[in-house]
N, C-alpha and C positions, 0 to 999 in steps of 0.2 A: 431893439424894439422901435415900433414907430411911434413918431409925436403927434400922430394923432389922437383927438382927442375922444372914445370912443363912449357911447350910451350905453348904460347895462340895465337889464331887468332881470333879477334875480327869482327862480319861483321857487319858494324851499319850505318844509314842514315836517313832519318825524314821517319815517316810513311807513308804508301804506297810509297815508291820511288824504290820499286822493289828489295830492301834487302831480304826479302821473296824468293824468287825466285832467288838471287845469293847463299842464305844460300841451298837452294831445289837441286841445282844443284853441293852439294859438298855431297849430302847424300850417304855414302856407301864406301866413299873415302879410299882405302888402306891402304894409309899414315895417317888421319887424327881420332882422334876421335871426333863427332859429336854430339853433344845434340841435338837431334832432334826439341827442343820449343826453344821460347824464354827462357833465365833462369827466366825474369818477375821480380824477386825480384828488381833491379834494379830501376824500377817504381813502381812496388805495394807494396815492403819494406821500400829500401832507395832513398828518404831522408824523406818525408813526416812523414810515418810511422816509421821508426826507431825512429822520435823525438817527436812525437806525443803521443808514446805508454809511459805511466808512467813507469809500471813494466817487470820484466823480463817474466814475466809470459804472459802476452799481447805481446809481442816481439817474442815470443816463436809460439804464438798462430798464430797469424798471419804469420812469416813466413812457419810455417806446412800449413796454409790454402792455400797460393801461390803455395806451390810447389804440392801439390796434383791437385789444381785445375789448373796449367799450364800443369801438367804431365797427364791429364786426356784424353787427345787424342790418347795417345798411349796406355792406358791400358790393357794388356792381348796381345800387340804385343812384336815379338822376337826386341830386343836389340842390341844383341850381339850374338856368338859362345855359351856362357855359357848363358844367357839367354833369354829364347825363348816366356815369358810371362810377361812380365812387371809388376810387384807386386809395386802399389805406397808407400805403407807402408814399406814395406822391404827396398825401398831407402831410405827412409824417417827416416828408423831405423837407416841406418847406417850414414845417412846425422849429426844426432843429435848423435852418439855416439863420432861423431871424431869434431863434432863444437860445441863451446860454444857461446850465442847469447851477451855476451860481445862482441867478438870479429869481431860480422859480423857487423858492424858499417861503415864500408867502403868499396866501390863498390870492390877495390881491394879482400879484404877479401872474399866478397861473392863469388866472384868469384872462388877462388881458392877452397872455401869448396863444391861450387855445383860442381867443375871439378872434385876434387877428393874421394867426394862422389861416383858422376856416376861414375866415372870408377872404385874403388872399387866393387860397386852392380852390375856392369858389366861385371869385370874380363879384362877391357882394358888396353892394353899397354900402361904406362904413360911416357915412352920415346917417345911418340908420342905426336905433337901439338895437343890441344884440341881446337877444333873451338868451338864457337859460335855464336851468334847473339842478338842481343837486339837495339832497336831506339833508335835514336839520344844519341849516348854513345861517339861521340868526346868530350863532356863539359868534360868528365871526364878523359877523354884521361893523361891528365896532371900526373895528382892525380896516377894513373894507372903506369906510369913512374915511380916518385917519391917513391913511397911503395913499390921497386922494382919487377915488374911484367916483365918478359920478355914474350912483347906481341907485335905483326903485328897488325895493323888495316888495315883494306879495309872497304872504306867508298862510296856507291852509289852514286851518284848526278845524279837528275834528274830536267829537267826544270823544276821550281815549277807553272808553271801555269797548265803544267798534273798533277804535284802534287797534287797542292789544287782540279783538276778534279775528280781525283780518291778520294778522300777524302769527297768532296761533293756530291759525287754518292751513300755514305755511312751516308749522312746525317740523311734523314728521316727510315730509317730502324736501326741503329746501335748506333751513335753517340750523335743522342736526349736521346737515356735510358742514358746516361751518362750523359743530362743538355746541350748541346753543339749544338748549332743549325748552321747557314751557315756563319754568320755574325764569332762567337766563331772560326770555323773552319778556318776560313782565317784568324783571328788575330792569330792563332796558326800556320798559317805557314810563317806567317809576320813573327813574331818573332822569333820560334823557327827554321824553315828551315832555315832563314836566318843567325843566329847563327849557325847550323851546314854547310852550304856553306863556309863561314868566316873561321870557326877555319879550316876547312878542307883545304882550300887554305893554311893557318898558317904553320899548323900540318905537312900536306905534304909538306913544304919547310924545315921547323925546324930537325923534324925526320922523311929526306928522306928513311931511311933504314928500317921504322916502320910506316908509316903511309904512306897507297898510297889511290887512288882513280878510280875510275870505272867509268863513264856516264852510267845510264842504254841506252840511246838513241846509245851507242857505243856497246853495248852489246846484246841489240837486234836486230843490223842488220849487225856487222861481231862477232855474238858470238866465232866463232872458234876462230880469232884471239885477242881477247880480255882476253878470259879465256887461250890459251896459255901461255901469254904474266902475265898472272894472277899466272897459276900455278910455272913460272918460280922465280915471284918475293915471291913467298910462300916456293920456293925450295922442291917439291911435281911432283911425277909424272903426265903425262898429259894422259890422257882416253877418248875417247870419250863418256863415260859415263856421261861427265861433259857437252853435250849439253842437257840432259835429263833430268826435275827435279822431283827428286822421294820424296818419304817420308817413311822411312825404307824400302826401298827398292819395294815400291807401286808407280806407276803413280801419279804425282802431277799434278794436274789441274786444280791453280791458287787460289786465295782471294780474286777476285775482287767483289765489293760489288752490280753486275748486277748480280753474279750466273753464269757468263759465263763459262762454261770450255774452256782451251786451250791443245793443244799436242806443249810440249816444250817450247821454247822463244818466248813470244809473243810481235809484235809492232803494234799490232792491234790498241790501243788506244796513241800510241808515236805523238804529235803535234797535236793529235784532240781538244786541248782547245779550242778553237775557237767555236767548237758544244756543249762543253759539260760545260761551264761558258759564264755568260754575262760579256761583253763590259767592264760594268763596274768595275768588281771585276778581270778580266784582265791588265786592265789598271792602278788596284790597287795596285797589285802583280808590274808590271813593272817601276812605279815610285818607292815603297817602297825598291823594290830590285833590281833595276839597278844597279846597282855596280856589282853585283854576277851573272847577268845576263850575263853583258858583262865580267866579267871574266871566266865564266865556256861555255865560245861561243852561249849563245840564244840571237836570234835577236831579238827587238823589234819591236809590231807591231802598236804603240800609240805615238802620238805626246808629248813634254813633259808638254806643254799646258793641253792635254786630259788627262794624268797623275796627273798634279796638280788638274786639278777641282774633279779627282773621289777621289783623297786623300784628299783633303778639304770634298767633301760629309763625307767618311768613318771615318776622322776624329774625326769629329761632335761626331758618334754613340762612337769612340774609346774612344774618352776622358770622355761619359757620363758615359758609361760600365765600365770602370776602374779606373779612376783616378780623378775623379770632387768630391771635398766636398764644402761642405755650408759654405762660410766662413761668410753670409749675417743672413742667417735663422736662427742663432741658438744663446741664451742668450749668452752673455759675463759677463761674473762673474766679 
């Protein structure tokens, strides 16, 4: 690896919370180098797979399948000034000339070897911060510190009742190939949005100077002055190019799991939970995660009565799905 010492911007927040579209809106930035994807390893490598895989040879294998297949959307587009065809192998080449898969063991790691990979196979200036993006990457925040990484987080928050909205709109088409049905989906932003609201409150107290935060609900209705106020605490010039989100330098027209296209910042679907989830699983979200609700300013619109009974229903399923063994059924030796 090289001794240089590289800059990172980190953009991360639970899925669909509109990280997507704050990373879309930095594409092409003067000052910044930009990885176009998520880097992916992050979740399709570490931690599962890095401890999973016996050999180095398996470890090896697997992170070449990630990175071709998260780099597969830009194939054959320009990059950079130097290049204008995106060849996945040829980064790929030089990704595993300058890493050894010992060493990519931690998110830190990984991170520096995909930064300084692409910018190698791209010819980008490394006295420039390398932004990226990747979900829910506050857990690691910590670690990230520690392993000395001089790195910015900007972290999304979004009410999680749009969240789990957007998420569950993505049920039956995307998240079932995955085993994950609606019931799965809301335990996952139970837990894990919830976790990234938490340490994000934390973070952004701890390390004021390194970890701030965004509302997307803030960002979609005074973007100009949001992303000003953005670019200033990034120390990055301001362009109004940054109301625009592109994708190498193409019109970006959103992820959302309807197929909608949008032109720009869209608050088209901002506080429609109400249309787009029942009662119930509203009311499930705002008992489980009051706390972070009234800290990140969403009101609630459930009694705390109505709260307990649908967390008592969802309970029931929670505890059968994860955590109930037979202590009754089964021989005692």
């Amino acid at each position: 690896m090289s001794d240089h010492a590289m800059k990172y911007v980190m953009l991360t927040g639970h899925r669909k919370s509109g990280t997507t579209l704050l990373h879309k809106l930095f594409d092409g930035h003067t000052e910044l180098n930009v990885y176009p994807v998520d880097i992916s390893l992050l979740y399709a490598f570490y931690p599962c797979w890095s401890r999973s895989c016996s050999s180095v040879d398996e470890k090896k294998s697997r992170i070449t399948e990630v990175l071709k297949s998260s780099t597969a959307r830009f194939v054959g587009e320009s990059v950079s000034y130097n290049i204008n065809s995106f060849n996945p192998d040829d980064f790929i080449e030089i990704f595993w000339n300058r890493s050894d898969v010992d060493h990519l063991l931690r998110p830190s790691e990984i991170i520096k070897a995909v930064a300084e990979a692409y910018c190698d196979y791209a010819g980008l200036d490394k006295s420039q911060p390398f932004l990226f993006k990747e979900t829910s990457q506050a857990i690691n925040f910590q670690g990230m510190v520690d392993d000395g990484l001089d790195i910015d987080c900007v972290q999304i928050i979004r009410d999680p009742r749009d969240n789990y909205a957007a998420i569950k709109a993505g049920v039956a088409g995307y998240y079932l190939n995955m085993n994950e049905d609606e019931k799965e989906s809301l335990a996952s932003v139970l837990n894990r949005a919830s976790l990234d609201l938490d340490l994000a409150g934390d973070l952004s107290t701890d390390y004021h100077n390194h970890f701030s935060t965004i509302r997307f609900e803030d960002l979609a209705t005074s973007p100009c002055e949001e992303l000003i106020k953005l670019t200033e605490r990034l120390n990055i010039a301001w362009n109004e190019s940054l109301l625009r989100p592109t994708f190498l330098g193409h019109d970006f027209a959103g992820n959302n799991h309807h197929g909608k296209k949008f032109n720009g910042i869209s608050a088209e679907h901002m506080g429609k939970w109400p249309e787009r989830i029942s009662a119930f699983e509203a009311a499930v979200i705002e008992g489980w995660m009051h706390r972070s609700l009234e800290t990140w300013g969403y009101a609630q619109a459930y009694t705390k009565k109505e709260q307990r009974k649908a967390l008592q229903e969802f309970y029931a399923w929670y505890n059968c799905r994860y955590f109930y063994r037979d202590s009754f059924g089964v021989d005692k030796q």
